[in-house]
mmCIF file as Biopython writes it, N, C-alpha, C and O atoms, coordinates in Angstrom:
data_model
#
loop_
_atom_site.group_PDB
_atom_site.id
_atom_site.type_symbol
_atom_site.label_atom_id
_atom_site.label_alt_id
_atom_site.label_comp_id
_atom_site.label_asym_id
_atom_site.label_entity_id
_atom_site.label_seq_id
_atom_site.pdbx_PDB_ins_code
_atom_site.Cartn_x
_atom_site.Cartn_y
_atom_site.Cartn_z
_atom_site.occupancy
_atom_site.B_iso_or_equiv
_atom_site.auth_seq_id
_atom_site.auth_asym_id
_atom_site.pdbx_PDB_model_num
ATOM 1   N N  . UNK A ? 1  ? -4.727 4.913   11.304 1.0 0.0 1  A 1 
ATOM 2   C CA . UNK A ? 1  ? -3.395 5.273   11.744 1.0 0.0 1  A 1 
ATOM 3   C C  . UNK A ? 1  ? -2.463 5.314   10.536 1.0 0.0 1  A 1 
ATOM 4   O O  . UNK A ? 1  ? -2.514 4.428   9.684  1.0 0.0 1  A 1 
ATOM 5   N N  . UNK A ? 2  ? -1.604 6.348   10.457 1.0 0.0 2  A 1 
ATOM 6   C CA . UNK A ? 2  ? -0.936 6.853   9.225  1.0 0.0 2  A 1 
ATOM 7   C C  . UNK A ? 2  ? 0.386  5.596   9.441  1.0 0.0 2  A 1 
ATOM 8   O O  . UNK A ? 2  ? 0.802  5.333   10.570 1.0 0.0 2  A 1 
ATOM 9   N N  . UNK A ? 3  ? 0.795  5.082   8.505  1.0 0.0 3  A 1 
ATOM 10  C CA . UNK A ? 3  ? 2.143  4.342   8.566  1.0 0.0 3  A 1 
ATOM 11  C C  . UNK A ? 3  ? 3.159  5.061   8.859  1.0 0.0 3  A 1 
ATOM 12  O O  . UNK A ? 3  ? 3.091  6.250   8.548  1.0 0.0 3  A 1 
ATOM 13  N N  . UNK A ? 4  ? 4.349  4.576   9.515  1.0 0.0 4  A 1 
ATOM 14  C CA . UNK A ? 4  ? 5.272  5.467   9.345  1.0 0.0 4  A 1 
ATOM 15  C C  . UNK A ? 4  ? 6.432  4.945   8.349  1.0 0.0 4  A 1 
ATOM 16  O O  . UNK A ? 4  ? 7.474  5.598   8.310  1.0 0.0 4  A 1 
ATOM 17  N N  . UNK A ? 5  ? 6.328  4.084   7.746  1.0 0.0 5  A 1 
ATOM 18  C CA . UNK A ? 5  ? 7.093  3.975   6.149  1.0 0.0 5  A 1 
ATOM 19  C C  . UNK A ? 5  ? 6.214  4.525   4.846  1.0 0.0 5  A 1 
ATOM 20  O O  . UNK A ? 5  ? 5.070  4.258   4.478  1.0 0.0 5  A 1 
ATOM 21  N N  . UNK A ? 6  ? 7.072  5.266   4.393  1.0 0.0 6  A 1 
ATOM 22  C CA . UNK A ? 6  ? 6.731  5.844   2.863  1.0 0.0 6  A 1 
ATOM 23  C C  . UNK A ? 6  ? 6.674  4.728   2.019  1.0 0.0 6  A 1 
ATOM 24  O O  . UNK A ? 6  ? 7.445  3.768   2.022  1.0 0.0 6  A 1 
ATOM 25  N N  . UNK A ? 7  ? 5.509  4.960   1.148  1.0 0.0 7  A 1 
ATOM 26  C CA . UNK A ? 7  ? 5.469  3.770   0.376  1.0 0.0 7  A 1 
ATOM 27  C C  . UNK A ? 7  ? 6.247  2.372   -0.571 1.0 0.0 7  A 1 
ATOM 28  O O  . UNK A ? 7  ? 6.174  1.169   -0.821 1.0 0.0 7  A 1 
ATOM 29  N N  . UNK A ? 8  ? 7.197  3.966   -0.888 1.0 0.0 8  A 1 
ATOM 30  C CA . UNK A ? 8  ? 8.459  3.578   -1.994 1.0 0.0 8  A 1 
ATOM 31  C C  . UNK A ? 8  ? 8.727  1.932   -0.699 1.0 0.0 8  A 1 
ATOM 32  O O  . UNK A ? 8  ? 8.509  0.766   -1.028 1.0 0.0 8  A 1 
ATOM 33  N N  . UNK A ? 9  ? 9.148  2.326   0.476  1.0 0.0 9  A 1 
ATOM 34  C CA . UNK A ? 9  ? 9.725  1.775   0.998  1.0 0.0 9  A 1 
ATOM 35  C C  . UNK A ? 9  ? 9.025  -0.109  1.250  1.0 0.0 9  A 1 
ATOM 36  O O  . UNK A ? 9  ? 9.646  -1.165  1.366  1.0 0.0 9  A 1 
ATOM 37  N N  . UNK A ? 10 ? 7.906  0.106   1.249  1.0 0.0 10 A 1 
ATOM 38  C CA . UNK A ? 10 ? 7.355  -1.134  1.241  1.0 0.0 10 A 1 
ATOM 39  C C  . UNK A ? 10 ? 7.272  -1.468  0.165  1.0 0.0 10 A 1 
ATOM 40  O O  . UNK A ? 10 ? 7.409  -2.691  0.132  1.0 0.0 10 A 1 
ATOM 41  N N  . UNK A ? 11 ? 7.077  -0.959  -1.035 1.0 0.0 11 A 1 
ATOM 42  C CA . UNK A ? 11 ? 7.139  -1.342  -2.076 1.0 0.0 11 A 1 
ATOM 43  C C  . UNK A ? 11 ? 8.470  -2.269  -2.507 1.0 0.0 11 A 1 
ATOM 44  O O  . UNK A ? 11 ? 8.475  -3.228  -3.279 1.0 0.0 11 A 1 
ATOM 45  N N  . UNK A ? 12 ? 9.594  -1.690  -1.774 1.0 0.0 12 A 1 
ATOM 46  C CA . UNK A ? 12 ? 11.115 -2.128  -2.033 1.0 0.0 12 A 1 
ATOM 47  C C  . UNK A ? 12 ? 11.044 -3.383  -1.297 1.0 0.0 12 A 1 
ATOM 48  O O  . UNK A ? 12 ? 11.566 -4.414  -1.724 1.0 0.0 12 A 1 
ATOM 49  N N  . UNK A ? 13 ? 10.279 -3.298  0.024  1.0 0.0 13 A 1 
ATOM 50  C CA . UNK A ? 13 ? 9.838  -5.114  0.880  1.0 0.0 13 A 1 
ATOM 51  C C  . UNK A ? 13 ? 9.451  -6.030  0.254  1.0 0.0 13 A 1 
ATOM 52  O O  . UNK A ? 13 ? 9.913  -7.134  -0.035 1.0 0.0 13 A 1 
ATOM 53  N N  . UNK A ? 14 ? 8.260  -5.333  -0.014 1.0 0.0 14 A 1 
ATOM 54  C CA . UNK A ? 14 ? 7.771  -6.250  -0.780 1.0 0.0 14 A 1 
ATOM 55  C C  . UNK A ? 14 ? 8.327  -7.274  -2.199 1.0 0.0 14 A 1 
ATOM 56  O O  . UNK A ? 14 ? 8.277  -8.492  -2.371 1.0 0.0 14 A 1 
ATOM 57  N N  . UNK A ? 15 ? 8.839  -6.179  -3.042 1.0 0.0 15 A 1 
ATOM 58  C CA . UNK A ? 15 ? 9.821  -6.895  -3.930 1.0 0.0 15 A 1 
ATOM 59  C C  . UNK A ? 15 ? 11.113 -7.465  -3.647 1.0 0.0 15 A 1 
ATOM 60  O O  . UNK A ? 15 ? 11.523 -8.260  -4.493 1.0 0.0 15 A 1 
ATOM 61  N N  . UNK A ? 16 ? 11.880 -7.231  -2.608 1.0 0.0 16 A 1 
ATOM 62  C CA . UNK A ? 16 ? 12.991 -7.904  -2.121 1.0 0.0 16 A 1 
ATOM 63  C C  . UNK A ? 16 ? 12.659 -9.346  -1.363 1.0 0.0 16 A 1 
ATOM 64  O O  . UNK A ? 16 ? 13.449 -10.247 -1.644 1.0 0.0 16 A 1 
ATOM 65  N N  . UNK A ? 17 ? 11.599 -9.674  -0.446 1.0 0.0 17 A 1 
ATOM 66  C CA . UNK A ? 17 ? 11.186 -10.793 0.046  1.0 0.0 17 A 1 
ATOM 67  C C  . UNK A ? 17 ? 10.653 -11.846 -1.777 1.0 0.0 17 A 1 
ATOM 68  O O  . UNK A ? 17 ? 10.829 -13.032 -2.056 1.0 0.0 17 A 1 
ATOM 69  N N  . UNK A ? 18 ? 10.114 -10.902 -2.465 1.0 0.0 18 A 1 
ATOM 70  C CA . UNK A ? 18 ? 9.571  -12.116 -3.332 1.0 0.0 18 A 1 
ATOM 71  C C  . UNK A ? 18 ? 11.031 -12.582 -4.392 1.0 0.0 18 A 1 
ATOM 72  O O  . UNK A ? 18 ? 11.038 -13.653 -4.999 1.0 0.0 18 A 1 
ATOM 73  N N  . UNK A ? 19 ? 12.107 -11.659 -4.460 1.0 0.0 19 A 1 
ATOM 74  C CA . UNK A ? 19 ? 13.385 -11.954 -5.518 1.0 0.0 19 A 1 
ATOM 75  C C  . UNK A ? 19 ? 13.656 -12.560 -4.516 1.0 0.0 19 A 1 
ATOM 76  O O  . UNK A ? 19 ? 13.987 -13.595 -5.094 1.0 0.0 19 A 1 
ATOM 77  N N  . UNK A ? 20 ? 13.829 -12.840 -3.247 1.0 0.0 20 A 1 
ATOM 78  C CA . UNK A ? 20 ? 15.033 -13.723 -2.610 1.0 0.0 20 A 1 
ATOM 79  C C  . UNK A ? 20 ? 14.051 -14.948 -1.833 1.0 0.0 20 A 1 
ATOM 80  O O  . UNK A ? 20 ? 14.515 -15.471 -0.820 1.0 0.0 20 A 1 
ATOM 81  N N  . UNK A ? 21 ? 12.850 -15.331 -2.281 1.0 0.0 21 A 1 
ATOM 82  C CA . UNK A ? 21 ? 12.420 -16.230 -1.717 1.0 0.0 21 A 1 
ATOM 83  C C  . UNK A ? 21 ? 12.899 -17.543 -1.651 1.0 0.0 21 A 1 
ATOM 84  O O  . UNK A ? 21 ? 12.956 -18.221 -0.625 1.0 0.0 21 A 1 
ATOM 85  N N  . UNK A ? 22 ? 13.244 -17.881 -2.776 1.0 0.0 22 A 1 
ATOM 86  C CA . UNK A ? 22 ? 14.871 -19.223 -3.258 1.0 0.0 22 A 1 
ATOM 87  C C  . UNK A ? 22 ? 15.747 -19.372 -2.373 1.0 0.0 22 A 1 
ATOM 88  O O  . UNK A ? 22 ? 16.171 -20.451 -1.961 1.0 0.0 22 A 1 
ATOM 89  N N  . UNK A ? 23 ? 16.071 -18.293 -2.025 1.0 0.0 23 A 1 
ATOM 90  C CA . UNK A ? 23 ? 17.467 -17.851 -1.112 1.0 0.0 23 A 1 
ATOM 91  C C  . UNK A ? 23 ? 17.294 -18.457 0.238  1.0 0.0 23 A 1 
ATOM 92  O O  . UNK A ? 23 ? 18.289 -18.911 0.803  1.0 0.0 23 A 1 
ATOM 93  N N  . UNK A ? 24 ? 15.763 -18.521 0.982  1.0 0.0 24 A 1 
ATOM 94  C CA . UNK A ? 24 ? 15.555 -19.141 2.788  1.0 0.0 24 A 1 
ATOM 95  C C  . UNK A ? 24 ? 15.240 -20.029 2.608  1.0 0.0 24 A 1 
ATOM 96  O O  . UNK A ? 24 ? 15.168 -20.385 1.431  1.0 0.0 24 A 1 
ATOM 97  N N  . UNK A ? 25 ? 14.856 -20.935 3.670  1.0 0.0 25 A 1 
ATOM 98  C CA . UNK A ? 25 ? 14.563 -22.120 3.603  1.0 0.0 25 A 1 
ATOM 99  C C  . UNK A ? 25 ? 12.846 -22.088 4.181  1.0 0.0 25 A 1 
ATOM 100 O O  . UNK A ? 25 ? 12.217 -23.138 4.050  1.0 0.0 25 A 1 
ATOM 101 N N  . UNK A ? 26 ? 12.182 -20.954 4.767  1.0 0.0 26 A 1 
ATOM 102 C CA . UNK A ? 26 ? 10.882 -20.536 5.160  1.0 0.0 26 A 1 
ATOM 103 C C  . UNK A ? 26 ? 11.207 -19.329 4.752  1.0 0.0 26 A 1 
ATOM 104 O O  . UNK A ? 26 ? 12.279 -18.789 4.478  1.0 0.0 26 A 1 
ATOM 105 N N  . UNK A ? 27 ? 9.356  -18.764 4.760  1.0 0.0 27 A 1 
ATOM 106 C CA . UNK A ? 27 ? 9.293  -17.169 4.581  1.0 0.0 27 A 1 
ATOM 107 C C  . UNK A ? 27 ? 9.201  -16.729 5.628  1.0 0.0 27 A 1 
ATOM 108 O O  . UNK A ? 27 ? 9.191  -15.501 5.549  1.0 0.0 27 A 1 
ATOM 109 N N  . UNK A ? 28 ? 9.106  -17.157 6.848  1.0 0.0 28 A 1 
ATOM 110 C CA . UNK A ? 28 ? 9.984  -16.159 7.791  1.0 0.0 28 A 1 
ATOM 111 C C  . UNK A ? 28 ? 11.653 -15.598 8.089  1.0 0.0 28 A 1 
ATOM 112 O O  . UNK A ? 28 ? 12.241 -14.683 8.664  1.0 0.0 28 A 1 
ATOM 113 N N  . UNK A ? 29 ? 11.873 -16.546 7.458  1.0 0.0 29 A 1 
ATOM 114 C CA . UNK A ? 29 ? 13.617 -16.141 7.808  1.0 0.0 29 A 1 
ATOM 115 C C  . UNK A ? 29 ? 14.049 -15.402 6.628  1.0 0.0 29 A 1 
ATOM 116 O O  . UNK A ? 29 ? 15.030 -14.658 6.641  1.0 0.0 29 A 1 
ATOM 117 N N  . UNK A ? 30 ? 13.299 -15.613 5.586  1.0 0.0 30 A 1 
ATOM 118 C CA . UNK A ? 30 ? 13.576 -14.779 4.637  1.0 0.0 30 A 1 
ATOM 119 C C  . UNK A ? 30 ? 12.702 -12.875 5.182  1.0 0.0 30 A 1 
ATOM 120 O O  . UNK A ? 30 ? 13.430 -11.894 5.335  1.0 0.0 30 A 1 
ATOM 121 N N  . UNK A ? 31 ? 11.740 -12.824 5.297  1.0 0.0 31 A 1 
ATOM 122 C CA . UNK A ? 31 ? 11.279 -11.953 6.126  1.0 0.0 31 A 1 
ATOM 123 C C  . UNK A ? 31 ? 11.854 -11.256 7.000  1.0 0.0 31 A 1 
ATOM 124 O O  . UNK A ? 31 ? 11.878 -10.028 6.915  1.0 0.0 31 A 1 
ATOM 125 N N  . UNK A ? 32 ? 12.441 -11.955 8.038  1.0 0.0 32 A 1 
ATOM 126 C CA . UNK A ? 32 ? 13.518 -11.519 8.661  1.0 0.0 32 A 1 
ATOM 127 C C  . UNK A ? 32 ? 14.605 -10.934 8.164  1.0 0.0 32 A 1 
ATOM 128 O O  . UNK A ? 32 ? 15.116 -9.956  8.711  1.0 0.0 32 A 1 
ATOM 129 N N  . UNK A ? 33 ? 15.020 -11.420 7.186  1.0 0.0 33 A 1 
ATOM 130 C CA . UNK A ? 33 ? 16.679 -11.039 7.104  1.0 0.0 33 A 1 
ATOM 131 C C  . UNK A ? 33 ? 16.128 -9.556  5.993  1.0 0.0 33 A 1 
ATOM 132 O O  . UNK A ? 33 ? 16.853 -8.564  5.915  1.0 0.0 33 A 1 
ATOM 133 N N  . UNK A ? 34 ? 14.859 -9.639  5.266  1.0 0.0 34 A 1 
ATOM 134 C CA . UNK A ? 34 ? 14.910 -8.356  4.840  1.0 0.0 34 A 1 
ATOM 135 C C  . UNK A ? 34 ? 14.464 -7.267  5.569  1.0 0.0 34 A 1 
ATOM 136 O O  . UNK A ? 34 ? 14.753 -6.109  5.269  1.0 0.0 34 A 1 
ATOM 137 N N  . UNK A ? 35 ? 13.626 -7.651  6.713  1.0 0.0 35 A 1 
ATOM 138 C CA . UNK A ? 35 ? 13.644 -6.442  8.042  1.0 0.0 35 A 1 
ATOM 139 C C  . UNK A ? 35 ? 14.856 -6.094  8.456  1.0 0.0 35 A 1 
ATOM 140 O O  . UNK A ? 35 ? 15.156 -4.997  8.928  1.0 0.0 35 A 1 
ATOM 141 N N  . UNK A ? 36 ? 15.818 -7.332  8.232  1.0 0.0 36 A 1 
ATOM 142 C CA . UNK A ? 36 ? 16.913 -6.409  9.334  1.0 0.0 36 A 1 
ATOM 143 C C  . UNK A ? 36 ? 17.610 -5.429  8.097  1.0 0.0 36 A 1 
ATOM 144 O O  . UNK A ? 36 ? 18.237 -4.411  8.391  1.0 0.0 36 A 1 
ATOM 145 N N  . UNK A ? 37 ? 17.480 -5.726  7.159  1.0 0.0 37 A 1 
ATOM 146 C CA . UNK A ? 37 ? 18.566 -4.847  5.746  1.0 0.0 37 A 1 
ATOM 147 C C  . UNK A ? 37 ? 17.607 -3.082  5.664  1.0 0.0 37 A 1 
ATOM 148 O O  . UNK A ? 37 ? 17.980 -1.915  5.547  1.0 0.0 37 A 1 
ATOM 149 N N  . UNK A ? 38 ? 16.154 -3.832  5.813  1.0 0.0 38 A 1 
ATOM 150 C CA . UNK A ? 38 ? 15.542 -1.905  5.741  1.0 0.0 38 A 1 
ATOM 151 C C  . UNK A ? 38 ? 15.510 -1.169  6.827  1.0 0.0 38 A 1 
ATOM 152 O O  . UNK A ? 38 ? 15.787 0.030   6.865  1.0 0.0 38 A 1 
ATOM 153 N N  . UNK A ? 39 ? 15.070 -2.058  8.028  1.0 0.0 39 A 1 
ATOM 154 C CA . UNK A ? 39 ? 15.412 -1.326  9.358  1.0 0.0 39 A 1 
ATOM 155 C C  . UNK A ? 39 ? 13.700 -1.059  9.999  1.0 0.0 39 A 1 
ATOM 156 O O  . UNK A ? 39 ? 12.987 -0.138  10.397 1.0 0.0 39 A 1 
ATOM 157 N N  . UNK A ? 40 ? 13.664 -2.258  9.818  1.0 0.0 40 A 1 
ATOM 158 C CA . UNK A ? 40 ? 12.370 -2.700  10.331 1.0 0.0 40 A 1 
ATOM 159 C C  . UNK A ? 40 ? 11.846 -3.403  11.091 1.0 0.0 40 A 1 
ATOM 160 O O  . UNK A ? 40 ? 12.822 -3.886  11.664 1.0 0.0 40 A 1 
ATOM 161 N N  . UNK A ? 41 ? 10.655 -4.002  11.711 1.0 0.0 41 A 1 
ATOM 162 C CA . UNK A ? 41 ? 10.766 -5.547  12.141 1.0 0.0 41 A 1 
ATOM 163 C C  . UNK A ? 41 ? 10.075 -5.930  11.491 1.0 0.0 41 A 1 
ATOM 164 O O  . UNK A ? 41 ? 9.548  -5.385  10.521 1.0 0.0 41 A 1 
ATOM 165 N N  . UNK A ? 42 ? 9.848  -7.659  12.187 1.0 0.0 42 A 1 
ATOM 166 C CA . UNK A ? 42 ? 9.855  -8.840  11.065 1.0 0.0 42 A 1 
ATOM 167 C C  . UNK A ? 42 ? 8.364  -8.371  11.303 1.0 0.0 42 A 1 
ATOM 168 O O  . UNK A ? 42 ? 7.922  -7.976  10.224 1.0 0.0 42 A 1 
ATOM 169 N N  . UNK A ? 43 ? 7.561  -8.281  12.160 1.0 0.0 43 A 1 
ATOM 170 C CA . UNK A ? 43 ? 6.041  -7.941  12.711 1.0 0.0 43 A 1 
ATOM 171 C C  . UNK A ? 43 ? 5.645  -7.497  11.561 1.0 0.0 43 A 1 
ATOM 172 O O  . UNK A ? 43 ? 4.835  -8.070  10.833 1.0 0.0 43 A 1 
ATOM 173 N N  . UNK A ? 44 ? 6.277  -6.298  11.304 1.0 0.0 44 A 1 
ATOM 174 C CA . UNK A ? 44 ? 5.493  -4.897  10.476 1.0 0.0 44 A 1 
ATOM 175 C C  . UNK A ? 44 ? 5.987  -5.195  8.979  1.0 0.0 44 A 1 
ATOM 176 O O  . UNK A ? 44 ? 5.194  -4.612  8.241  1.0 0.0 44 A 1 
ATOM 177 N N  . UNK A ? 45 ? 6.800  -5.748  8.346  1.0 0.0 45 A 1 
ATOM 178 C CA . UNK A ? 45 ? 6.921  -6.458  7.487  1.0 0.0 45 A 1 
ATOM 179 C C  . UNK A ? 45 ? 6.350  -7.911  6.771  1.0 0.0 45 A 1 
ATOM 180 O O  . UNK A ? 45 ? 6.564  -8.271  5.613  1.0 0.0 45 A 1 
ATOM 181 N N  . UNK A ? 46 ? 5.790  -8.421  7.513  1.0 0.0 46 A 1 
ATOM 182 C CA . UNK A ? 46 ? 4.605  -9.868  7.655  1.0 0.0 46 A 1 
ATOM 183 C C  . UNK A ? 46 ? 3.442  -9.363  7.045  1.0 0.0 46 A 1 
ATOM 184 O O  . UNK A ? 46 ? 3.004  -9.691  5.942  1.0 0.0 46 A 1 
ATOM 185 N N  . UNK A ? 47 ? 2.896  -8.421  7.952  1.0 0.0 47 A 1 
ATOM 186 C CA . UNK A ? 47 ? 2.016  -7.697  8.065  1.0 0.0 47 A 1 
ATOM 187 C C  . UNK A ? 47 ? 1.952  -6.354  7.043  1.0 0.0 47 A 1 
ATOM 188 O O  . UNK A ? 47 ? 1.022  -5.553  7.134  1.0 0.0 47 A 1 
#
């Protein structure tokens, strides 16, 4: 099954969850708060 985010775009997840990992107090809430900034969910971003 084809993704429906372009790569660039996970690529930008991926590096935004690991610069602001300091920033949560778990990596889910940090997870979270960068799903809600790309317009994603937390599911498909975990994952």
């Amino acid at each position: 099954m084809k993704s429906k985010y372009a790569p660039e775009v996970k690529q930008r997840a991926i590096r935004l969850v690991q610069e602001q990992r300091s920033e949560y107090p778990t990596q889910w809430m940090n997870i979270v708060a960068i799903a809600t900034k790309i317009g994603c969910s937390p599911e498909t971003l975990r994952s």
